[in-house]
C-alpha positions in Angstrom: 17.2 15.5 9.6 13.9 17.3 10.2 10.6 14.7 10.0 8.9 15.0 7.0 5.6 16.9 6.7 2.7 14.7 7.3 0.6 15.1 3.8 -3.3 15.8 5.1 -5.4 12.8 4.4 -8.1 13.7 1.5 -11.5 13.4 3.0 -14.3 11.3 1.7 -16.3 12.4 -1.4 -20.0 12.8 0.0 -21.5 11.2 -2.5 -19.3 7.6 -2.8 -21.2 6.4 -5.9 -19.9 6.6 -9.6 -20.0 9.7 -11.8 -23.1 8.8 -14.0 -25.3 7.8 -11.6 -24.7 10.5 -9.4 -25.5 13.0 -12.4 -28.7 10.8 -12.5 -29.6 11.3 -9.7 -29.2 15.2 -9.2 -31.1 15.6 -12.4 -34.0 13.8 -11.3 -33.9 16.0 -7.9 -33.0 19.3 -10.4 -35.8 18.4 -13.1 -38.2 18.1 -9.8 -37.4 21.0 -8.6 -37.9 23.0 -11.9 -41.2 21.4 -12.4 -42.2 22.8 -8.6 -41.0 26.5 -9.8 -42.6 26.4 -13.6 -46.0 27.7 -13.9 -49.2 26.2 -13.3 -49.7 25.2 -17.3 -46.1 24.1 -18.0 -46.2 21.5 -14.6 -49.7 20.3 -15.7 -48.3 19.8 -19.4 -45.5 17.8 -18.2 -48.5 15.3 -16.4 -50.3 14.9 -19.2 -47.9 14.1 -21.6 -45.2 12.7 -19.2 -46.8 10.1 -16.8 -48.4 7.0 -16.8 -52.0 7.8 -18.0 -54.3 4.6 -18.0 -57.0 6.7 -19.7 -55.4 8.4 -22.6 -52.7 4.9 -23.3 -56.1 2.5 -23.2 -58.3 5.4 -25.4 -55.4 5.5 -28.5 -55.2 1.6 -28.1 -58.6 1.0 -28.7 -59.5 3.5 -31.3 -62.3 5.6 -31.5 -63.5 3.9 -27.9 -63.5 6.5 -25.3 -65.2 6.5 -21.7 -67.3 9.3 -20.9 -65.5 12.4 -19.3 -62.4 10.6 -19.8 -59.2 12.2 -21.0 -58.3 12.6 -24.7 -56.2 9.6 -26.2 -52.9 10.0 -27.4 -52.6 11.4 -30.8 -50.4 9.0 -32.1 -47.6 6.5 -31.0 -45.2 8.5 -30.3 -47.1 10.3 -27.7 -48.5 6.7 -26.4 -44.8 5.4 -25.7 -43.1 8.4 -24.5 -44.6 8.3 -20.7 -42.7 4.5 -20.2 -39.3 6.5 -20.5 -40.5 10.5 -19.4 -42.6 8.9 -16.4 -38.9 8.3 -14.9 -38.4 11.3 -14.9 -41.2 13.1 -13.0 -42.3 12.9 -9.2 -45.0 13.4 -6.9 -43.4 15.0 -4.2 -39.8 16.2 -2.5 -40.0 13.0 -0.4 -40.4 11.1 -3.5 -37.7 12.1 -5.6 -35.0 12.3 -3.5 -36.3 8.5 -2.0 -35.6 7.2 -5.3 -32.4 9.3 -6.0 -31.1 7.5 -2.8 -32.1 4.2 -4.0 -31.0 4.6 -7.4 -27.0 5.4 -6.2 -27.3 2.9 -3.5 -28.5 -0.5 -5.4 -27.0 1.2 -9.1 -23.2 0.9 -7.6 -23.0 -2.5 -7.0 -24.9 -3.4 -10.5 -22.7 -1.2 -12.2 -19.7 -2.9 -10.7 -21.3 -6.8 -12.2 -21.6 -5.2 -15.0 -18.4 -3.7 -15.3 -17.3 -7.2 -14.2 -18.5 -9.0 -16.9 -17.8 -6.7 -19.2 -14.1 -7.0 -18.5 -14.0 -3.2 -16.9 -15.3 0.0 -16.2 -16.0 1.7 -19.2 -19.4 3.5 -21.8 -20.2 0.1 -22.2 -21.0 -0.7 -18.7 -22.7 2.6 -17.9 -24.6 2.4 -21.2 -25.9 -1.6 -20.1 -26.7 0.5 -17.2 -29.2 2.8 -18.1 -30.5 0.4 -20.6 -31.4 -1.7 -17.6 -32.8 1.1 -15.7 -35.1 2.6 -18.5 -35.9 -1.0 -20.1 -37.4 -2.2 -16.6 -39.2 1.4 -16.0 -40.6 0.3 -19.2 -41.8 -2.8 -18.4 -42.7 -1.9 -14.8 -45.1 0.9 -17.0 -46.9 -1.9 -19.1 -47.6 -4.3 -16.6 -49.0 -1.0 -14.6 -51.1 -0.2 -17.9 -52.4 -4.1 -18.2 -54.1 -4.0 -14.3 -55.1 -0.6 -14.8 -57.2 -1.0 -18.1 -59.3 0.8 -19.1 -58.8 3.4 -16.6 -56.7 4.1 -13.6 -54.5 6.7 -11.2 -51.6 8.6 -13.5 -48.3 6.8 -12.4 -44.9 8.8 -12.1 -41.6 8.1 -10.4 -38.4 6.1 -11.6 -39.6 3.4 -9.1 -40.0 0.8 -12.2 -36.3 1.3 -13.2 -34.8 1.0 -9.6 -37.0 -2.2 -8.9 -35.6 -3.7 -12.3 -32.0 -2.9 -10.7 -33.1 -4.8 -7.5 -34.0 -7.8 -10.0 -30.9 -7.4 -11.7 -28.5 -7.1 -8.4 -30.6 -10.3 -6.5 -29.8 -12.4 -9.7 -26.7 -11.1 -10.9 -25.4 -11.5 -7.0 -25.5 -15.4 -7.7 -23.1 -15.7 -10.3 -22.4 -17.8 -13.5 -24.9 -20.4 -12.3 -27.8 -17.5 -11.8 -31.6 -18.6 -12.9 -34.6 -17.0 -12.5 -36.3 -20.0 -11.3 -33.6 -20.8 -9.0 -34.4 -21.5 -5.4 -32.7 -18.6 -3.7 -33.8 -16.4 -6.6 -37.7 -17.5 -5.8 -37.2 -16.8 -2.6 -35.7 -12.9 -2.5 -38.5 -12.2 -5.1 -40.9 -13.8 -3.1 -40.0 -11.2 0.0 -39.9 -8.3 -2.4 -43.3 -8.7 -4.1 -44.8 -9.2 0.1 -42.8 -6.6 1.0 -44.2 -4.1 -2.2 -47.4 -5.1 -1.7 -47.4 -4.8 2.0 -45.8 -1.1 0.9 -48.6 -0.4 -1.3 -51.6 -0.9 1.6 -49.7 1.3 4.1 -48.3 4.0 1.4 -51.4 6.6 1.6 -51.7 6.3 5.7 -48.1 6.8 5.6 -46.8 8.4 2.9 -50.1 10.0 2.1 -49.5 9.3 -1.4 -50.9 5.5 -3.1 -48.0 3.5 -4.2 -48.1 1.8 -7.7 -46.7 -1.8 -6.7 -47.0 -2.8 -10.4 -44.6 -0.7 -11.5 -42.2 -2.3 -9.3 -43.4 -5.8 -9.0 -43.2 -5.5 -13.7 -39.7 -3.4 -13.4 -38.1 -6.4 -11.1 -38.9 -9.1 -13.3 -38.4 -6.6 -16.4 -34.8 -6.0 -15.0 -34.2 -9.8 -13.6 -34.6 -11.0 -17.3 -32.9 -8.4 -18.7 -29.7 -9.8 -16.3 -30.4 -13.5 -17.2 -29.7 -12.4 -20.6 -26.4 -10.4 -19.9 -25.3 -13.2 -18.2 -26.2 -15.8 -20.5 -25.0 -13.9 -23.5 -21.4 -13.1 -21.6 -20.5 -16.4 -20.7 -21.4 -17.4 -24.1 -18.6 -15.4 -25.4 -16.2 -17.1 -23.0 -17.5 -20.3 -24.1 -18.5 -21.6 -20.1 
């Protein structure tokens, strides 16, 4: 009998993260790259009505109040909430977007996989819970930004609140049924994060040579933390633990 031919071994996908947050990410790189190519109007329309913009979100709020040489408000409400979702979606730079890209497949996986586990499965529902976290906390990371920058302040861009909200998510989740969010070993990882982001923040524009909005991540980790506590709370309510 003649040995069996030895089946070649499939190699490694180079991208070992799940199908929808790959797709994520490569849109955030593709939509970043598109905004690099469009013309000078179109990537300045995309700022002004996309990002984080202290002046316009504080002018609508107050009404008719407007600081001299200040941007124009925001028409209406709909044009006032749209940046805390389309702000996750823009980026400064290359380095930036692909940065958070990186992040977002790396500390995404494993949140998708708790969520999957309490969920009973991969499956819509787990990838939906998902982005719900990720644009939830981008949105929260976005207000707190617009509370310490009132009434005026740098525009803000970047999917940095959402990623931070799956940190807060993935440090709490990571303890289990008994997780709390004043819990000792909780307190202590969100202690190092906010040192570490505001330690991040002071040596961003030497090194980066770009400023680094530290509220957006410091509000997007406790925006994502809670919105855990509550999946967690809620799922082993349903068991009835």
């Amino acid at each position: 009998m003649q040995p069996a031919e030895k089946r070649p071994e499939k190699r490694p996908p180079i991208i070992n993260a799940p199908l929808p947050l790959t797709a994520f990410a490569l849109l955030l790189i593709a939509l970043h790259g598109a905004r690099v190519l469009a013309p000078q109007e179109l990537n300045f329309a995309a700022l002004y009505h996309g990002a984080l913009f202290p002046e316009r979100f504080w002018g609508w709020a107050d009404g008719p109040v407007m600081l001299p040489g200040a941007a124009p408000p925001y028409a209406g409400w709909l044009g006032a909430m749209a940046p805390f979702v389309l702000s996750t979606l823009l980026h400064g730079d290359w380095f930036h977007v692909i940065l958070n890209a990186a992040f977002l497949i790396a500390i995404g996986k494993p949140v998708l996989e708790m969520l999957s586990a309490l969920r009973g499965g991969y499956g819509p529902g787990a990838v939906i819970m998902l982005f719900m976290l990720i644009f939830l906390a981008q949105a929260g990371g976005g207000l707190v930004y617009l509370l310490l920058n009132n009434p005026e302040g740098p525009i803000a861009v970047g999917a940095s609140g959402g990623i931070s909200g799956l940190m807060g998510a993935f440090f709490l989740m990571r303890e289990g049924a008994g997780a709390r969010l004043l819990s000792r070993n909780f307190l202590t990882v969100t202690s190092i994060f906010m040192v570490a982001n505001l330690l991040f923040a002071f040596v961003g524009p030497s090194l980066l040579g770009a400023s680094i909005a530290w509220e957006v991540h410091a509000g997007g980790y406790v925006a994502g933390a809670i919105f855990a506590r509550v999946l967690i709370w809620n799922a082993l309510r349903r068991l009835d633990i």
